[in-house]
N, C-alpha and C positions, 0 to 999 in steps of 0.2 A: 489391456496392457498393464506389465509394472514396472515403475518406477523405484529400483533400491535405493536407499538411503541410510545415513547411521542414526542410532537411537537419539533419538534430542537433534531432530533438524535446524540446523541455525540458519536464519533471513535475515532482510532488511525487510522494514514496510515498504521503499519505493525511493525515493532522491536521496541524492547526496550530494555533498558539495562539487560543485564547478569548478573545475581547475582554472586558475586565473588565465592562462591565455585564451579559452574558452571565451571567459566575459570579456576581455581584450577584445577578438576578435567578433563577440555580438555587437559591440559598441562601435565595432570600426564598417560592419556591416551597417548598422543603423544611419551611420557618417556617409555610406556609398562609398564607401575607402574598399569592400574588398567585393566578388560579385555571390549571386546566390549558391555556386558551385565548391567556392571557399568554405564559403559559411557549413554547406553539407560536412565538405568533410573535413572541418573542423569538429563538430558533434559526431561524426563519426570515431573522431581519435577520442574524443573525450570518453565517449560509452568504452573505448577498449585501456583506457586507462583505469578509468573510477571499477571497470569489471576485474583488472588485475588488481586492482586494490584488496577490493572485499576479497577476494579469493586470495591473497596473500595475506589476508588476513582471518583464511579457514572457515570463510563463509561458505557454506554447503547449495544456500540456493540463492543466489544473485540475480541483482533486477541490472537494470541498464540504469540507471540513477537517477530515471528522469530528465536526463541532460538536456534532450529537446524540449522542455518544459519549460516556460518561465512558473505559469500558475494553474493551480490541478483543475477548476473552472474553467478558467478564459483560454486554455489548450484546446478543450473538449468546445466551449461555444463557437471557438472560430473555425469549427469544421464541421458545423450542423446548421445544415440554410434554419432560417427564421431568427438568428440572431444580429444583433449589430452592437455598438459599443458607443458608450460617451465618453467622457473624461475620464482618469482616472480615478477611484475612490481609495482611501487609506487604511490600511487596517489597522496595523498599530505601527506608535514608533516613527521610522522615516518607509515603510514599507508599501507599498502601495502596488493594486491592481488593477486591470482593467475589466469594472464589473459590466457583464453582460445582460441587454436587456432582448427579451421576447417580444417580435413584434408582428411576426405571425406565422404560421403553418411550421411547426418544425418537419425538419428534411434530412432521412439521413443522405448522404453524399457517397458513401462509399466508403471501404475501412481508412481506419485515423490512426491503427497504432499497430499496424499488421504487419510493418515494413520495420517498424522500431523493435517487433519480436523480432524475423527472420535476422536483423543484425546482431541482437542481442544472442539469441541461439547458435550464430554462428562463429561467433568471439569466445563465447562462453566453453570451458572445460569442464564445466559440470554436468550430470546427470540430470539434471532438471534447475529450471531458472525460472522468477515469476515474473510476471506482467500486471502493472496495475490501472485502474479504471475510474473516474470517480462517478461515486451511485447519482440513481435520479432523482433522490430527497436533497442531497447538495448542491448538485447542481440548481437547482428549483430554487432551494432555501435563499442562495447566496448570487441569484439574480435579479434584477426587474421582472416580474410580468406584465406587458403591457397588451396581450393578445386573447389567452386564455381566462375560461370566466372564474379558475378557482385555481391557488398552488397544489391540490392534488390531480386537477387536472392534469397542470404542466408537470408533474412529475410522471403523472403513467404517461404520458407519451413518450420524453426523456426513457420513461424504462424501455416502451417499445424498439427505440433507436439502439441504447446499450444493447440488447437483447443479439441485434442484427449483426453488430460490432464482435459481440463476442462471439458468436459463432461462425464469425469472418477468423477469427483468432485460431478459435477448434480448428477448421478447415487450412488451417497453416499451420496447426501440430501442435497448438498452445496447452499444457497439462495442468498449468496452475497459473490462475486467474484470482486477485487482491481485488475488490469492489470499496471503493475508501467514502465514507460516510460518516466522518466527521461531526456532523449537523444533526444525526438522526436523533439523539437527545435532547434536542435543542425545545423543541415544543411538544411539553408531554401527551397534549392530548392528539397530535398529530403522527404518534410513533404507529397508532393501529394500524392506518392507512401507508402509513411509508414504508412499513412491513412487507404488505401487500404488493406495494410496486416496488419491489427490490424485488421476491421472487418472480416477478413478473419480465423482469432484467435477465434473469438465469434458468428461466422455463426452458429446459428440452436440451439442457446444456452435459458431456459427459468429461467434466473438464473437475479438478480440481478446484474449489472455491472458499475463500477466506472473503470476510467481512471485515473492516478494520477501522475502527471509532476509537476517536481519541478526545480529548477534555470531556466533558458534560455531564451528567449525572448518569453512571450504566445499570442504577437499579430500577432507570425508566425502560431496560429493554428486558431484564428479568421475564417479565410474563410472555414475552415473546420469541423465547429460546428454541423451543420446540420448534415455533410455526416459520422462523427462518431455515428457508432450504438450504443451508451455507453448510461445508465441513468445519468450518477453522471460524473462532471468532479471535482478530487479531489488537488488544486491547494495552494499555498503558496501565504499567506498576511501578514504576520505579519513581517516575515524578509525585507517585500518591505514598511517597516509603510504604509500600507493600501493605498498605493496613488495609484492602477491601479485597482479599484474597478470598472473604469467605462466596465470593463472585464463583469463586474456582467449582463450588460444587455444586453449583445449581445448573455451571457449564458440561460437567461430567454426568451429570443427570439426566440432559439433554441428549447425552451421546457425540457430542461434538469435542472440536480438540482446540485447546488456547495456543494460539502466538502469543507468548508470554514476553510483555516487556519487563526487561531487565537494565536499561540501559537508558538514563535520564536525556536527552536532545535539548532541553532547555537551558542545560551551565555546561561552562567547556570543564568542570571538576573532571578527571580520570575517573571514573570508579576503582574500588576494594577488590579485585577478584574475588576474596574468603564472600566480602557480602554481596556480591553476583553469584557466588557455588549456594551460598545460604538459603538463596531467593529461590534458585532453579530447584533445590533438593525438594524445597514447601511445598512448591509447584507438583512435582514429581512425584510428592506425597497424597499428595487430594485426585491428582489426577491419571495417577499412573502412567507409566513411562511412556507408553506405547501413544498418549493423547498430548502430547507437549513438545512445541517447537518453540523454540530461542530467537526474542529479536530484539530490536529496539524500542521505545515506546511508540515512538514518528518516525519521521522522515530525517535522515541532517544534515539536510542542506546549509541549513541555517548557521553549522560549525562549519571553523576555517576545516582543510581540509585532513591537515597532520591530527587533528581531535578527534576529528571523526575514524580516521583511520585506527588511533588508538583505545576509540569505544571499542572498537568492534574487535580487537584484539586479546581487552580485556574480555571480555562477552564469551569469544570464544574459548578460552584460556579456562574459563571458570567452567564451562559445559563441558568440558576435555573429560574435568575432576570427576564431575559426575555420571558422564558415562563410563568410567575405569569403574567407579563401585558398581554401576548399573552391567558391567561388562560379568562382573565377578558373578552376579545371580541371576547370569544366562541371558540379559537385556542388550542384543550389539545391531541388530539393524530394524528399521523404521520403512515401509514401503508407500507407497503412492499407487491404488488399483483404478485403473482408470476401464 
C-alpha cells in the first residue's frame, strides 16, 4: 500500500504536554476521588485534544502524546510479567520514576499499546499517524537486572516481546512505528550487540520504522548505519546548534531518511522561523528532499502546554518556506510504501 504525504513530512517524536485537568484528574484518581472509568475517559479526551493540537498546528503525522504515559520504561515494565518495582528513583531535578527491576522469566501478556493506536487512528484526520515504542537496549539499560545472567541477555529477550507487540500493531493497521532508544550510546562497547537486538525487535515486520536517539554521543552509532534495519533515523539538532550535521551524510549514504530536529524541547525560547527554514534547507541540501522529515528534538512534555504548541507552529511555518522553493523544482509530495 501507499501512503501520500507532502514533501518534508512533519512529526513529533512521541508526548506532549498534559492538559492540566488531565493531571487534575490522575491525582484525584490516585485520592480514589474518581473511579477507573473516569480516569479512561479522561485520557481519552486528552489524546483528542493534544491530536487537535498538533494538527492545528500543521503537523502532518501525529502521535497520541503519549498521554497514557507517565514514563517510556515503567509504561512498558508494568505490562510485561517478570517485573516488579521498588521506590521511586530520581532522575534529575525534582523528577522522579519508578525504576523497574527483573526478577524473572519475562512474559509477554498481550498487546500494550494496540488500543492506544486504534484510538489515536481513529481521532486522528490525518493520512498516516505514528506510534512509539521504547527499544530493548532501554528498557534493559535503565532497569535492575536481578534474574538474567548478563544485560544483553535481558535485552534480547525484551526485543523478543517488542517484536510480538509490534506485529500486534501491524495486525491492527499500524504503518509507522518510532522504536525510542535513548541509551543506545550510552556504552560504546555495548552498541554492537544492542544493534543486534533491535533488529531482532522488527524482524518480519512490513511497517514503517524510525529509530529515535537523543543526547549521547551518535558518532558511536556511525559504524552501524547500514546494519540497523530501520528507514528513518530520528535524531536531535537543534539542542547541539546544528554543528554535527555532517552525521547527515554518512545517514544518506546508508540509504536511510533523518527525522531532523529542528525544534530545541529543553528551553521554552520560541524559535526564529528564518533559523528553523535555515536548518531544514542544510538538511535538504546533504540529504535530498525526498530523505527528510521535520520534527522536534524529543518529546515536550516537559513544556507548559501553549510553548509547546508554539514550537510546533514555528517548525511548521518554516518547512511551509521550504517546500514552496522545493514545490517550484517539481519536489511536492513524499509517499510511505508499505
Amino acid at each position: 500500500m501507499e501512503y501520500e504525504l507532502p514533501i518534508l513530512p512533519t512529526s513529533v517524536i512521541g508526548s506532549y504536554p498534559r492538559p492540566k485537568w488531565l493531571r487534575e484528574m490522575i491525582k484525584a484518581y490516585k485520592r480514589k476521588r474518581i473511579s477507573v472509568e473516569d480516569l479512561k475517559e479522561a485520557y481519552d479526551d486528552a489524546v483528542v485534544t493534544v491530536v487537535a493540537d498538533q494538527e492545528r498546528a500543521g503537523i502532518d503525522i501525529p502521535s497520541d502524546g503519549e498521554q497514557r504515559r507517565d514514563e517510556m520504561v515503567e509504561f512498558f515494565a508494568e505490562r510485561i510479567g517478570g517485573f516488579k518495582f521498588y521506590d521511586p528513583v530520581r532522575v534529575w531535578g525534582n523528577a522522579y520514576y519508578k525504576k523497574p527491576a527483573v526478577i524473572g522469566p519475562l512474559e509477554y501478556k498481550g498487546p500494550m499499546i494496540v488500543d492506544e493506536y486504534k484510538f489515536l487512528r481513529n481521532v486522528s484526520s490525518r493520512n498516516v499517524v505514528k506510534m512509539t515504542i521504547t527499544g530493548p537496549y532501554t528498557i534493559a539499560e535503565w532497569s535492575f537486572n536481578e534474574y538474567y545472567s548478563s544485560k544483553e541477555e535481558l535485552t534480547f529477550e525484551l526485543a523478543k516481546i517488542i517484536n510480538k507487540e509490534l506485529k500486534a500493531l501491524q495486525d491492527a493497521g499500524n504503518v509507522f512505528i518510532q522504536i525510542d532508544e535513548p541509551a543506545l550510546p550510552t556504552h560504546e562497547n555495548e552498541v554492537h550487540w544492542a544493534v543486534h537486538a533491535i533488529n531482532k525487535a522488527i524482524e518480519g515486520l512490513r511497517m514503517k520504522i524510525g529509530l529515535h536517539v537523543c543526547y549521547g554521543e551518535y558518532r558511536r552509532l556511525i559504524p552501524y548505519l547500514d546494519e540497523l534495519m530501520v528507514s528513518q533515523f530520528a535524531l536531535e539538532f537543534a539542542n547541539r546548534n546544528f554543528k554535527e550535521l555532517d552525521i547527515l551524510n554518512k545517514i544518506h549514504s546508508s540509504g536511510k531518511e533523518i527525522g531532523f530536529g529542528v525544534i530545541d524541547v529543553h528551553n521554552k525560547k520560541i524559535e526564529n522561523v528564518e533559523d528553523v527554514t535555515n536548518a531544514i534547507r542544510k538538511a535538504v541540501e546533504i540529504m535530498g528532499p525526498y530523505h527528510v522529515y521535520v520534527n522536534p528534538d524529543c518529546g515536550l512534555k516537559l513544556q507548559p502546554r501553549s510553548i509547546a504548541y508554539q514550537k510546533l507552529v514555528v517548525m511548521t511555518k518554516a518547512t511551509e518556506i521550504v517546500r514552496k522553493e522545493l514545490k517550484a523544482k517539481g519536489y511536492e509530495k513524499n509517499y510511505i510504501k508499505i
